[in-house]
C-alpha positions as CSV (number, residue, x, y, z in Angstrom):
1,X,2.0,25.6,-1.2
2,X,4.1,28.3,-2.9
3,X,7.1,27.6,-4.3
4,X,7.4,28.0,-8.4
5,X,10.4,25.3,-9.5
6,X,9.1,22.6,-11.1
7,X,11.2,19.6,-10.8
8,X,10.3,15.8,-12.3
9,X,11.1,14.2,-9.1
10,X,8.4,14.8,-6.1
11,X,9.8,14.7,-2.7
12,X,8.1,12.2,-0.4
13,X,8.2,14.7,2.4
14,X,6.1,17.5,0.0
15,X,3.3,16.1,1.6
16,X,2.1,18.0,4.4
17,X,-1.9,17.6,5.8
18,X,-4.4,20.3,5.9
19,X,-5.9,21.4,9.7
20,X,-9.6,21.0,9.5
21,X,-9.7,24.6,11.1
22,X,-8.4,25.7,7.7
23,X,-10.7,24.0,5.8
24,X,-13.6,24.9,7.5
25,X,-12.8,28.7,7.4
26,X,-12.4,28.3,4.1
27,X,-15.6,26.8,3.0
28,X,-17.9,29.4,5.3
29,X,-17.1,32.0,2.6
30,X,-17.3,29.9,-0.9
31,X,-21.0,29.4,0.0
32,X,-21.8,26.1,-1.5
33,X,-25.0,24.9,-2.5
34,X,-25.8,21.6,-0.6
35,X,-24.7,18.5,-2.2
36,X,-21.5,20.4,-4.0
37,X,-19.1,18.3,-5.5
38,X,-15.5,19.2,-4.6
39,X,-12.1,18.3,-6.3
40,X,-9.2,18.4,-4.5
41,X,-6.1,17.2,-7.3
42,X,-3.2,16.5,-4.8
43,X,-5.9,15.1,-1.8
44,X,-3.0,12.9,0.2
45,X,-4.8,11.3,2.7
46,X,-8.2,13.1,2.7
47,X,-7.9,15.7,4.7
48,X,-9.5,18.7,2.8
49,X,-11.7,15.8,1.6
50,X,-12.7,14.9,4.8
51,X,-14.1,18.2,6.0
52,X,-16.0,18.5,2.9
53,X,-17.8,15.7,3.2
54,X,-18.6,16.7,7.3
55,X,-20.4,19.1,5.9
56,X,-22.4,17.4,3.7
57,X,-20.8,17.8,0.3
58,X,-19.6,15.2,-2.5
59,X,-16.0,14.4,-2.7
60,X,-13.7,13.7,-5.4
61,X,-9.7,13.4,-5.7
62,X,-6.2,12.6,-7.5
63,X,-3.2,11.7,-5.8
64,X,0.3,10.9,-6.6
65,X,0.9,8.7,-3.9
66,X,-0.7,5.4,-4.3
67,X,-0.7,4.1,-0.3
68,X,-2.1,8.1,0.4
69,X,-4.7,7.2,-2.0
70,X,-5.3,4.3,-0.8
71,X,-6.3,6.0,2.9
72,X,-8.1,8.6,1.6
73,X,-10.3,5.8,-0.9
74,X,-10.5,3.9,3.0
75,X,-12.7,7.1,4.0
76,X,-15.1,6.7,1.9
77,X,-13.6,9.4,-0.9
78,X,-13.7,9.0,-4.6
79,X,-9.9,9.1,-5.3
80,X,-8.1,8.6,-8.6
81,X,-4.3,7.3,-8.5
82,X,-1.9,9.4,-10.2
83,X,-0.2,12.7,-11.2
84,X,-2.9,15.1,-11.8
85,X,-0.4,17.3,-13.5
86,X,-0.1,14.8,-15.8
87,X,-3.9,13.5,-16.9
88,X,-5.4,14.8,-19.9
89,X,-8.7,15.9,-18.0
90,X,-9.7,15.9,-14.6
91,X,-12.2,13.6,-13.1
92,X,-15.6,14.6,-12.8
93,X,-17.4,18.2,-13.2
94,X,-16.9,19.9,-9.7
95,X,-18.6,22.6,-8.3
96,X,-15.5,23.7,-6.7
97,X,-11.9,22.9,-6.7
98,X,-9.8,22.7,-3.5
99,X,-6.6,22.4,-2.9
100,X,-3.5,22.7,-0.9
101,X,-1.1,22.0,-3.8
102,X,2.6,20.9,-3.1
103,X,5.1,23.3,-1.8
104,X,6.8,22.7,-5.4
105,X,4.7,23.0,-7.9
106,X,2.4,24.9,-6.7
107,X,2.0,27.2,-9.3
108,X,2.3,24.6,-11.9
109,X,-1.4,23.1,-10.1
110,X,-3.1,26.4,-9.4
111,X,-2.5,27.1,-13.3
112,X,-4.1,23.9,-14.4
113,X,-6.9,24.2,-11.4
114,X,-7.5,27.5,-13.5
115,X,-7.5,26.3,-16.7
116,X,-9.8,23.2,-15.7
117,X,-12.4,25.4,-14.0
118,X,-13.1,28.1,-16.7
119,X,-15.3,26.2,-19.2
120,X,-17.3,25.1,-15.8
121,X,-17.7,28.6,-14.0
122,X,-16.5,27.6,-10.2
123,X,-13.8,28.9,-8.0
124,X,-10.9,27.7,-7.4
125,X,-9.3,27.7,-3.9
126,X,-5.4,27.1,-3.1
127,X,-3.7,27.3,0.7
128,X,-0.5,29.1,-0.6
129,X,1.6,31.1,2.1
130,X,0.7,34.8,2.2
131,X,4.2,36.4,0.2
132,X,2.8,34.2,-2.9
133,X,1.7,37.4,-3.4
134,X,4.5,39.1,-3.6
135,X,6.6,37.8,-6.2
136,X,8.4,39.5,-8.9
137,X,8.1,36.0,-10.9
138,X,4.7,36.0,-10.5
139,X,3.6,39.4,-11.2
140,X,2.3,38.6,-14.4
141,X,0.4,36.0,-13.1
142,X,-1.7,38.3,-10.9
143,X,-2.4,40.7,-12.9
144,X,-4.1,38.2,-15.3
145,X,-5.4,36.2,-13.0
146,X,-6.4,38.6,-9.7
147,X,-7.4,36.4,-6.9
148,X,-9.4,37.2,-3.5
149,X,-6.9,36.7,-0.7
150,X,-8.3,34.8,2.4
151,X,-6.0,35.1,5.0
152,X,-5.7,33.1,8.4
153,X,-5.7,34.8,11.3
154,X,-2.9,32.5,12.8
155,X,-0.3,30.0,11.5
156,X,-1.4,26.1,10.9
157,X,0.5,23.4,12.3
158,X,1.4,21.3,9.1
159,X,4.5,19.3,10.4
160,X,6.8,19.2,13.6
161,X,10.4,20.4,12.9
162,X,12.5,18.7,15.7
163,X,16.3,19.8,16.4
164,X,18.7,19.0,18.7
165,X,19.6,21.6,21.2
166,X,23.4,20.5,21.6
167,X,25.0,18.4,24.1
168,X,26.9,19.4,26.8
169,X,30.4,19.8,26.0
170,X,32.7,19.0,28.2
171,X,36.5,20.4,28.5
172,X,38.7,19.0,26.3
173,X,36.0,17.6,24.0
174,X,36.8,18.7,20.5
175,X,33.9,16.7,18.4
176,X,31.7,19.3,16.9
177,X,28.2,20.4,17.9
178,X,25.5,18.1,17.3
179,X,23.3,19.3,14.3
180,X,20.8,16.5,14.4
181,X,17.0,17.8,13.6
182,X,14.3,16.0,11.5
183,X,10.7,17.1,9.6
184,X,7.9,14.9,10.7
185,X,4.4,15.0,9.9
186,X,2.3,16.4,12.7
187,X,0.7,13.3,14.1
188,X,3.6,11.5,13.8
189,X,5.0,10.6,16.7
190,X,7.9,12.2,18.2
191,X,11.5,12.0,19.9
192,X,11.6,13.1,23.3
193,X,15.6,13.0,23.0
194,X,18.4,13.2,20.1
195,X,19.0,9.6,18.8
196,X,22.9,10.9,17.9
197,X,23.9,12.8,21.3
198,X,20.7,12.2,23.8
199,X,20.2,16.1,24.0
200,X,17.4,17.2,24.6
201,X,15.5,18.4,21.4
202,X,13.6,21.9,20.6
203,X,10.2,20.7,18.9
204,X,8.3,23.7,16.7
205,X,5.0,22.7,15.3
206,X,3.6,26.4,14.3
207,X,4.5,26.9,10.4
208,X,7.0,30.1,9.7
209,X,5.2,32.2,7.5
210,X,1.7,32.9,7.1
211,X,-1.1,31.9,4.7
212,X,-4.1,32.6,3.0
213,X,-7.0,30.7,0.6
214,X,-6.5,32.4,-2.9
215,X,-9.3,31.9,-4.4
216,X,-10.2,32.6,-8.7
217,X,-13.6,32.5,-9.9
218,X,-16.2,34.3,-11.5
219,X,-16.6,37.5,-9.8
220,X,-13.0,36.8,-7.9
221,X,-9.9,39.3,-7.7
222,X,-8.9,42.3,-5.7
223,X,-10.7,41.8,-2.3
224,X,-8.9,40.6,0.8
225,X,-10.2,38.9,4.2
226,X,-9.4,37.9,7.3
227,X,-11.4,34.6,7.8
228,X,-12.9,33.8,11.1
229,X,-11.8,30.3,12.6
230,X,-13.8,27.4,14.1
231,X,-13.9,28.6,18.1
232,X,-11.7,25.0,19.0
233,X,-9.3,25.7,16.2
């Protein structure tokens, strides 16, 4: 999504799957020609894929993750195992890449994305969070690479942040505070009570910041957009 450190070891938990919602606001303003092929390079299970496909499109992916890929292949996807970062080429010549890149290397995939599309002429599209924008570490990025900025008119619901809201202490108790909280992915299910204390828990599904498509192509950079959502978003 946006973070710029690059680190050799990928967190199992930088894995977080894209609404459809998103997705489909998204692809109402790339204008596809039918029968587009689209790349997604870090595809987990298929979401983006998935919607792609819905709407009558060709679909083609890389991921890391081998039992991710594995799901995604289960859907009927074209999905190559492995670190996209890492191949000499990307699979396939797409008509539009899509992507919503992990939190830590994002800018490490939206460079390559770039890179890859050029000598084909599509856009590239990446769900980053909206300050991505505002970075003084990436401020020569955008200026040589301006973007259009999509943004989504509310938060998407990537993963459930669960935390325990504290037992009740009683007088004389002198064991500290429970700090018990976990990240789970959003269909996972949940606990209805702390497994430590038997608190009750505070569950928070909406994401923190906001976020936008940035999208780089020909004829891309400098416009901004709200994008309209599916009505049962």
């Amino acid at each position: 999504m946006s973070a710029t450190g690059r680190s050799d070891v990928r967190h199992p938990d930088d894995f977080y799957s894209t609404p459809a919602w998103a997705t489909i606001a998204l692809l109402r303003v790339l204008g596809l020609p039918s029968r587009s092929t689209v790349l997604d390079p870090a595809c987990g299970e298929g979401a983006i894929l998935e919607v792609v496909r819905q709407l009558g499109h060709v679909t083609v992916g890389v991921e890391l993750d081998a039992d991710r890929a594995g799901r995604a292949r289960g859907q009927g996807h074209f999905v190559t195992t492995g670190d996209a970062l890492a191949f000499a080429e990307w699979p396939g010549a797409a008509d539009a890449i899509v992507m919503n890149p992990p939190y830590t290397l994002a800018m490490e995939f939206v460079v390559r994305a770039i890179a890859e599309a050029r000598p084909w002429g599509i856009d590239v599209a990446a769900l980053l969070r909206l300050p991505w924008l505002a970075s003084v570490g990436r401020a020569a990025f955008h200026r040589e690479h301006p973007s259009d900025v999509c943004v989504l008119p509310r938060r998407p619901e990537f993963a459930a942040s669960i935390k325990c809201k504290g037992r009740k202490r009683e007088k004389g108790d002198a064991r500290p505070p429970c700090s018990w909280s976990v990240l789970l992915p959003i269909d996972a299910p949940r606990f209805s009570a702390c497994p430590l204390c038997g608190s009750k828990v505070d569950t928070v599904t909406t994401d923190a910041t906001d976020y936008a498509w940035f999208v780089w192509g020909p004829g891309r950079g400098g416009r901004w957009s709200i994008l309209t959502t599916p009505e049962a978003a």
